[in-house]
C-alpha positions as CSV (number, residue, x, y, z in Angstrom):
1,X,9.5,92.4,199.9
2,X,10.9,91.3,196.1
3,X,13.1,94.7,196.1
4,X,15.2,94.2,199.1
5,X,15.7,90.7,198.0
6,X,17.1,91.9,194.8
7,X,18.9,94.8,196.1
8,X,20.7,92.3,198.7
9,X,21.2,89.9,195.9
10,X,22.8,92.6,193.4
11,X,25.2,93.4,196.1
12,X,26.4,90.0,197.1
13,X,27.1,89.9,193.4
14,X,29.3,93.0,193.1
15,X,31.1,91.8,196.2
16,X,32.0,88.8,194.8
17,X,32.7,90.2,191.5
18,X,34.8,92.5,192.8
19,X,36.8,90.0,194.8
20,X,37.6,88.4,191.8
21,X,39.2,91.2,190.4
22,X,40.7,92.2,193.1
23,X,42.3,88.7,193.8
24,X,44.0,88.8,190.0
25,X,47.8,89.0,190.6
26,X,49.4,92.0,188.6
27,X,52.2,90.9,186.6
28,X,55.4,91.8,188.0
29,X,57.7,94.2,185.9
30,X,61.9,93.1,186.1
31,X,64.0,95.7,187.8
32,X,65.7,98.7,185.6
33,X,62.9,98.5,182.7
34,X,61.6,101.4,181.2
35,X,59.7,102.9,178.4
36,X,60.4,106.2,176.8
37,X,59.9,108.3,173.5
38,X,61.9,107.8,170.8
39,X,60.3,110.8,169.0
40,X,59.0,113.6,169.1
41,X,61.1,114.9,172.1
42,X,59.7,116.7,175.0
43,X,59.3,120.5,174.3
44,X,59.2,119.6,170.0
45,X,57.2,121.5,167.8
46,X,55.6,119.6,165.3
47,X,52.5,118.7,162.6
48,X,50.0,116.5,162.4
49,X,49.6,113.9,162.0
50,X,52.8,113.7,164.5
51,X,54.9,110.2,164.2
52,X,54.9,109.3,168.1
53,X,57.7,106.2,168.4
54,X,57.6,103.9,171.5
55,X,61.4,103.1,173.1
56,X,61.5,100.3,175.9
57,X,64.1,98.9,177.5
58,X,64.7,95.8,179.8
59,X,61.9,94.3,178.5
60,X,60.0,93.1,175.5
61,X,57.2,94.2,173.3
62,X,54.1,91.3,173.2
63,X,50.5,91.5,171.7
64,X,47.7,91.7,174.3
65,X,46.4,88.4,175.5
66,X,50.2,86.7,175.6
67,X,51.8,85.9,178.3
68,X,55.2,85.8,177.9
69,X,57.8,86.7,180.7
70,X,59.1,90.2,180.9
71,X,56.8,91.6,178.3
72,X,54.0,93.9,177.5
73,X,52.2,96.0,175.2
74,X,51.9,99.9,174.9
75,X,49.4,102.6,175.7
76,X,49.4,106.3,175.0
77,X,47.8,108.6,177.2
78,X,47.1,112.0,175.4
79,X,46.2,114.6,177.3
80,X,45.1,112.7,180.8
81,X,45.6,115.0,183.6
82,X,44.8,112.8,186.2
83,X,46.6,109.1,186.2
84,X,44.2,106.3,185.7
85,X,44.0,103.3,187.9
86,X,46.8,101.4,187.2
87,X,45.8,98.3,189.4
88,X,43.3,97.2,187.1
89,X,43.1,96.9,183.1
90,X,43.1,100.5,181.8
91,X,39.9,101.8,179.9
92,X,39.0,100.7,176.4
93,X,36.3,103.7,176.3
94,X,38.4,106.4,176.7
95,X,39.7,108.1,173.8
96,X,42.3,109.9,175.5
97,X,44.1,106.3,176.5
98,X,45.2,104.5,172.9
99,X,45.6,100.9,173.4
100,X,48.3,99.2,170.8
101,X,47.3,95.8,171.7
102,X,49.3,93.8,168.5
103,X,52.3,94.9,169.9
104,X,52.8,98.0,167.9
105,X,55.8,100.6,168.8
106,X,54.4,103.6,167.1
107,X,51.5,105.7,165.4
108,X,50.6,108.5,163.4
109,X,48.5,110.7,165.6
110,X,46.3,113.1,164.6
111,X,46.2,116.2,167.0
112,X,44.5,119.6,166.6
113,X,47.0,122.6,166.7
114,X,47.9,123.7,170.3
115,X,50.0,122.6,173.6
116,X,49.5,118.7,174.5
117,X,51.0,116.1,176.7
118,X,52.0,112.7,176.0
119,X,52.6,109.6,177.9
120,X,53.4,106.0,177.7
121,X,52.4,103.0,180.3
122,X,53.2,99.3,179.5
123,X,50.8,97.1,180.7
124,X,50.5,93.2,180.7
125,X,48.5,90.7,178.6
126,X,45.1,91.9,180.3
127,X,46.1,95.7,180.0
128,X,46.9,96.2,183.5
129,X,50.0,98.2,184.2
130,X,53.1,96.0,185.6
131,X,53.6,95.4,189.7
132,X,55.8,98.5,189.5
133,X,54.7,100.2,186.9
134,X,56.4,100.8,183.5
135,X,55.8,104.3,182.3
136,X,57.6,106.8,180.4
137,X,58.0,110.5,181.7
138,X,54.9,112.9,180.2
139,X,55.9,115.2,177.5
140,X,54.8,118.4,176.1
141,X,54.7,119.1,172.5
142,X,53.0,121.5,170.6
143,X,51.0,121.0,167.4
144,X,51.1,123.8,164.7
């Protein structure tokens, strides 16, 4: 009798968990911004560790956790074939999705030789990508 109880309990629990985050309103991103590489350029040829610089325009460049108008931080996705969920905070487990929460606009990234993709996504203060989301064109570069 104790397990359905529990069960029922657990779910009313999710539910309203998930309500929560669902009712959290994305932060919205002003028209004409984008983000972009400054280096390397799509279709380079490089070493590692490769220098991978952040370009944004129409907006500006805030540490996680502030919430300042217009504003965001950065996060590279290497090698992520299939888009995450952008309406709720990306993943801090995956190693393939590099957060740059202190507001940082570029990293020396160590990549094993061979073809691999790169792309950026801004997201807000909780690391959930804008209401219209600001994110760069992939790339394809090639470590040798």
């Amino acid at each position: 009798m104790q397990k359905p109880v529990i069960a029922a309990v657990t779910l009313v629990v999710l539910v309203v968990a998930g309500l929560a985050v669902a009712q959290v309103a994305r932060t919205k991103s002003p028209e004409g911004a984008s983000v972009y590489f400054i280096s390397p350029r799509n279709g380079a040829t490089v070493s590692s560790p490769v220098t991978v610089q952040f370009g944004l325009k129409g907006m500006g460049v805030a540490p996680a956790g502030v919430t300042l108008a217009n504003t965001g931080h950065h996060h590279l996705l290497i090698d992520v074939a299939k888009m995450p969920d952008l309406t709720v905070p990306l993943p801090t487990t995956d190693p393939q999705i590099r957060h740059f929460g202190g507001g940082q606009t570029e990293v020396d990234l160590t990549l094993p030789a061979g073809q691999h993709t790169l792309q950026l996504v801004l997201a807000d203060y909780l690391h959930t990508a804008h209401d219209r989301p600001v994110m760069s064109e992939k790339i394809t570069i090639t470590v040798k």
